[in-house]
N, C-alpha and C positions, 0 to 999 in steps of 0.2 A: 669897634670893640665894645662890648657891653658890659657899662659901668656897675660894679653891684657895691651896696652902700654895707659893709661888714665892718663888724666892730673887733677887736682881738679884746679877747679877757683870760687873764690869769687864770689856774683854779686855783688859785687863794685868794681870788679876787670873786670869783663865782662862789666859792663857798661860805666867802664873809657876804655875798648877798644873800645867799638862802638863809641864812643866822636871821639877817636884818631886814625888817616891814620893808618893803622896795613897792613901789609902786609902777606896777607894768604901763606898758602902753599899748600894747597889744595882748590877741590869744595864745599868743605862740606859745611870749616870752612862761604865762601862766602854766602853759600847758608843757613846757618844758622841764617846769621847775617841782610840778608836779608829778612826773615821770623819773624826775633824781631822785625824789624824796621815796616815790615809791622803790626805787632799787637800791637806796642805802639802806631802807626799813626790812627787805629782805634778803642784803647780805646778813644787816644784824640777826635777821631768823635761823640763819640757815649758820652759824655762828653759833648760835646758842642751840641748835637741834645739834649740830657736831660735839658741842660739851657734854650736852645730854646722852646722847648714846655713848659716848666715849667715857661715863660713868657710867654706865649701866652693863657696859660687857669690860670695868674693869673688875 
């Protein structure tokens, strides 16, 4: 059977680390965390394009 080394983390545990300077150990972990930030940067967009049109055809 092949052993794989995984860690379990919360998401309040993953989101108090994106808050806080963490120091990676790899590219993954960077490159992961760079890919949330990019998808919570564009719910917030798409968030405020909904306000916006939804003022404009009230």
């Amino acid at each position: 059977m092949k052993n794989n080394n995984y860690q379990m983390v919360t998401v309040n545990e993953y989101l108090k680390m994106l808050d806080s300077e963490v120091k990676y150990l790899d590219n993954d972990a960077k490159e992961i965390k760079a890919n949330v930030e990019k998808y919570l940067l564009n719910i917030r967009r798409a968030q405020t394009n909904a306000k916006i049109l939804e003022s404009l055809l009230a």
